[in-house]
N, C-alpha and C positions, 0 to 999 in steps of 0.2 A: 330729681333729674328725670327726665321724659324718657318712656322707653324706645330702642334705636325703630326706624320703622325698616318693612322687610327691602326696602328698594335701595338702604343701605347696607343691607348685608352684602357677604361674598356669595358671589352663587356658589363656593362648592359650601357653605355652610349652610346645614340643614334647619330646617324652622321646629324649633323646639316644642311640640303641642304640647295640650294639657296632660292629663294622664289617662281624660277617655278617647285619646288620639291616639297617633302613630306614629314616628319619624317615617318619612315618605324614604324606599330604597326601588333602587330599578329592578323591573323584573328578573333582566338579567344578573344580578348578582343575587338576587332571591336565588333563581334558579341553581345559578354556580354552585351554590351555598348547598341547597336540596340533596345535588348528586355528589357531593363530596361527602356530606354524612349518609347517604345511603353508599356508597364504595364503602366508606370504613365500618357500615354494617353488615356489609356481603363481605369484606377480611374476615370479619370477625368471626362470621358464621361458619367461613370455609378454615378457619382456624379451628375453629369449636368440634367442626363433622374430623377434621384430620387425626386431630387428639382423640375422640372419639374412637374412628376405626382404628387408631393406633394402638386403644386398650384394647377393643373388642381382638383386633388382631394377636394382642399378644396373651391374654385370657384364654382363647382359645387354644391358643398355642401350648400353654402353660399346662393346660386342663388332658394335654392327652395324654399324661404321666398319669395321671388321677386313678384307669379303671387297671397299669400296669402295675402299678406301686402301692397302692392305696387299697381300694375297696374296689371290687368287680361289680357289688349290686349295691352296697349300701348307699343313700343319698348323703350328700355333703352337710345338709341340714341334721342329718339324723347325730353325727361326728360332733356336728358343733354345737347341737343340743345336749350332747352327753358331758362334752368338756364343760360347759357351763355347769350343767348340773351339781358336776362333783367342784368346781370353785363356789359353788353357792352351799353347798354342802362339806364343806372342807373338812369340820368339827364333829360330822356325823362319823360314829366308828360302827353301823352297820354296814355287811359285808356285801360288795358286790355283787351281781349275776355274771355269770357268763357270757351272758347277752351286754351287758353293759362294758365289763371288761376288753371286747369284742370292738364296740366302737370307741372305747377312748384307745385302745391299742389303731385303731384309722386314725381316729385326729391326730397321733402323734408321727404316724408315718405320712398323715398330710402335711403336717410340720417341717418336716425332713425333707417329702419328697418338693414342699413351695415354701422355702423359708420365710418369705416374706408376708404370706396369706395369713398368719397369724395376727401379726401388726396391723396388716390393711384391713381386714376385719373390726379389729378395735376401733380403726379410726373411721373408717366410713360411714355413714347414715346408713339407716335401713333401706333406703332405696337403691342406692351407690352399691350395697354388700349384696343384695338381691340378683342387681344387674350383673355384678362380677361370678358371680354363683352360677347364676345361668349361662353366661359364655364358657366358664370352666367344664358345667358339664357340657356343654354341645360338643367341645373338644374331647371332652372323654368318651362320650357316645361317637364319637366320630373316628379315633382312635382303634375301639374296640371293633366296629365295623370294619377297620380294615385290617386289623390283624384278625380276626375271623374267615375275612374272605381269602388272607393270603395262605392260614393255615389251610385251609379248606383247598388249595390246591397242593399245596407242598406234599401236604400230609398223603394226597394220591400217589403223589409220586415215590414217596418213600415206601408205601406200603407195596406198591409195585415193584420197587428194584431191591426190596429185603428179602418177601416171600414169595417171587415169581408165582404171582395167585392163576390158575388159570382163567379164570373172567376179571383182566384188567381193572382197574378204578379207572373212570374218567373225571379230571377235574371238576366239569363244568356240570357232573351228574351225582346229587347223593341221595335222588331214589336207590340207585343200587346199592346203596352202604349200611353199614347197621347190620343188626341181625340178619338179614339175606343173603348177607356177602359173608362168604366163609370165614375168610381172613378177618374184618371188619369184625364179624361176630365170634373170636374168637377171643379179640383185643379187646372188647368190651366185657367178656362175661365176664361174672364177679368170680374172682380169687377162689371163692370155698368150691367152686363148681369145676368138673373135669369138658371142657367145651367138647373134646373127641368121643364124649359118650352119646349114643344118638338118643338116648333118651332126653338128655340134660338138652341138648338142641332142640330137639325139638318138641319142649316145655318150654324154654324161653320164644322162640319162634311163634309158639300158639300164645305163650301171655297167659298159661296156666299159675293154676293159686300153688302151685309148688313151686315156682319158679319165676318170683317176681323181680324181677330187674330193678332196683333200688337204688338209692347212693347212700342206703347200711352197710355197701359190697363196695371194697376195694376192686377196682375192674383190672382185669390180665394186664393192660399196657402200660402202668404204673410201675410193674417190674423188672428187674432187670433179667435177660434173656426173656422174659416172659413167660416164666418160672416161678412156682412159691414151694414152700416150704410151710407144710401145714402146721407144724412143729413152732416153727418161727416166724407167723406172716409180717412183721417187719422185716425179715434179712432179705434186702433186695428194692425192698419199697422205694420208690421214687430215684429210681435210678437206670431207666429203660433208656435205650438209645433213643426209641423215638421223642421223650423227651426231652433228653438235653438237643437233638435236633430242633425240637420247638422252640427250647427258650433260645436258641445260637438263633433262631430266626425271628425272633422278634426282638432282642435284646441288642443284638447286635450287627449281623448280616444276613441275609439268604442265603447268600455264597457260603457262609461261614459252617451253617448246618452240612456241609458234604464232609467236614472231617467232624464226626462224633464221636468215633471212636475210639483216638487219641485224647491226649492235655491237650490244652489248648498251650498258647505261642508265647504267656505269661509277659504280656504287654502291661506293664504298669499295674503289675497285682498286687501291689498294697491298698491300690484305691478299687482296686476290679473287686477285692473279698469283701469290702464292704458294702459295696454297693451290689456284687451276689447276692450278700444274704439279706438285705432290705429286700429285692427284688423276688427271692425265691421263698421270703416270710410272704410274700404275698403272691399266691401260685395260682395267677392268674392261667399262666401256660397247661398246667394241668387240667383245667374246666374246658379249655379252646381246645384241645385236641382230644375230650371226649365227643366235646361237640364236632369235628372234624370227622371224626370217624361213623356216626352218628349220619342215620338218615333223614334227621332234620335240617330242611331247609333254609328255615331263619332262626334268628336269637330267637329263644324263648326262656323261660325260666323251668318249667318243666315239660318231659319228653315223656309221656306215657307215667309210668309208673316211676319216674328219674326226676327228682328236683335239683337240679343243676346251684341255687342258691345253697340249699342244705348240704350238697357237695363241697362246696365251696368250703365254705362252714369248717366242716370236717378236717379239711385239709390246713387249712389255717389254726385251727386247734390240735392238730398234730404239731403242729411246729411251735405253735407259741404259748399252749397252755399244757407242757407236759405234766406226768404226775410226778416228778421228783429228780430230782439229781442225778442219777444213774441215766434217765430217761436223757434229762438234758443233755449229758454230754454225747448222747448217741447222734443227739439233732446236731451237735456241735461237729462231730465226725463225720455227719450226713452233708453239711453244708460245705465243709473242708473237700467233700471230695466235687461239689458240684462248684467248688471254685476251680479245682485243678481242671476237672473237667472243661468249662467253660474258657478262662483266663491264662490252665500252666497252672506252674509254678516255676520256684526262683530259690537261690540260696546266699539270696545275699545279705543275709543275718551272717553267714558265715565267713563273710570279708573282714576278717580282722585285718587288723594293721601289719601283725606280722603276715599274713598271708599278700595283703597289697603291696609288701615290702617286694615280694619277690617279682613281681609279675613287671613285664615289660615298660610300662608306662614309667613305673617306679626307677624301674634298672636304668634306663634311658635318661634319664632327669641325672640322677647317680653320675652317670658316664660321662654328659655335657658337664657336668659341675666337674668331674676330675680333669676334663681337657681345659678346662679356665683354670687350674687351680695350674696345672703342669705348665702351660704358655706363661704364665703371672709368674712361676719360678724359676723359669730357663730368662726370662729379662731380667 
């Protein structure tokens, strides 16, 4: 059979070429064709940047709990190299560092304070977990910046309306603060030193070899009244007003710091005490409000003769690597009282049933049932 020739085809049927050919199509449906797969390349893409800024958005977001809860200087890498470590090490029974214990005691309060950074970690590539790391910190750098700068005014104002200083603090000035300022250097000298001696002032003032300002030295504004007890230098430790002012203003409200010196309003203190003592195992508040008082201008890690990380350090090792049992339960009464302080307290462990029996709610219920019971027996 002959093959058909093209003058009997239908015109809309196309002439089938070889295979070094082409079915012939109009430009314009070329074209149509071009800009509809480029549209659903430009969806695609603004789909892609959305989800994108949607992690980076919430990454950061996630990341500003990091330098509150977590670690103030440590890197997130250093955390997640430690926990590795010791899973790659599991069967080894040599003993820890302190150094080490230090950062898996971080990863596991990075665990608690991003539950999910765990998992997401395991499952992402190295690239994906890099990227996530990095926005986590910018959020935590970015976090710490601002509650730096907000302590750094608060903290004028308190130190102004507690000790009516005669040369005011200005907020927006901390050349004046520090050792130059009375008050200022009164809060900072260490503990074993009498600030009112003029000799001890002015050795610290000069930065004399008797009188080096360290963070070996619990500093004056860690105490309560602002008092030690040489006898005792824990009675009193980390329990100053200006403190609990600090953490009420970073933890919770600005506003909130104006009542320090009461409980707090015990709003939902089952869950306020444990996340206290998450938050005050990690005493970031206490490094920001030396730095506050402090005539240093920007973060830095050390101020003179003062390493603000090794401070850190310290205080953290106060709370979490005590030396013994006795010790601990003192941290355990320490933290009890900076829950009351902060949250209240509450007694409602002591709502027994016979106690709810009595009270209104109860009586009432009671009183409605015997008026249905008396109507049901007079019909």
């Amino acid at each position: 059979m002959s093959e058909p020739t093209a003058e009997l085809l239908s015109p809309s049927t196309p002439v089938i070429p070889g295979l070094d050919g082409a079915v012939p199509t109009s430009a314009d449906a070329r074209a149509k064709r071009r800009i509809a797969a480029l549209e659903e390349e430009i969806d695609t893409l603004k789909q892609e940047k959305g989800t994108k800024q949607r992690k980076t958005t919430y990454y950061v977001a996630q990341g500003r709990a990091i330098r509150r809860m977590v670690a103030l200087y440590t890197s997130l890498e250093d955390l997640i190299s430690e926990n590795d470590r010791r899973c790659e090490d599991e069967d080894d029974s040599e003993d820890t560092s302190l150094i080490q214990d230090r950062l898996q005691r971080g990863y596991i309060a990075l665990t608690q304070a991003l539950p999910w950074a765990h998992d997401r970690l395991t499952r992402l590539d190295t690239e994906d977990a890099e990227d996530m790391l990095k926005k986590l910190k910018r959020g935590a750098d970015a976090a710490r910046g601002d509650d730096t700068s907000t302590l750094k005014d608060l903290v004028a104002s308190w130190v102004n309306q507690d000790f009516r200083p005669s040369r005011l603090l200005r907020s927006d000035d901390k050349h004046s603060r520090g050792f130059v300022h009375d008050i200022c250097g009164k809060l900072l000298c260490p503990a074993e030193w009498d600030w009112n001696n003029g000799s001890v002032k002015a050795g610290i003032r000069d930065r004399t070899v008797d009188y080096i300002v360290s963070e070996n030295s619990w500093p004056l504004f860690l105490y309560e009244d602002y008092t030690i007890n040489p006898d005792n230098l824990e009675q009193g430790l980390f329990k100053s007003k200006i403190l609990v002012q600090a953490f009420k203003a970073t933890f919770t409200s600005p506003s909130s710091a104006r009542e320090a010196d009461g409980d707090g309003d015990g709003i939902d203190i089952l869950e306020n005490s444990r996340r206290a003592r998450r938050q005050l195992n990690q005493v970031k508040v206490k490094t920001c409000v030396r730095f506050a008082l402090s005539s240093v201008t920007s973060w830095r890690t050390v101020d003179g003769d003062f390493d603000y990380e090794i401070f850190w350090n310290n205080i953290v090792d106060f709370f979490e690597a005590p030396p013994g049992p006795v010790a601990h339960r003192r941290i355990d009464k320490l933290l009890e009282w900076w829950t009351r302080k902060v949250f209240g307290s509450n007694h409602r462990q002591d709502l027994t049933p016979e106690v709810v029996s009595k009270m209104s709610v109860t009586a009432l219920a009671d009183q409605r049932m015997a008026q249905e019971d008396a109507a049901f027996d007079s019909d």
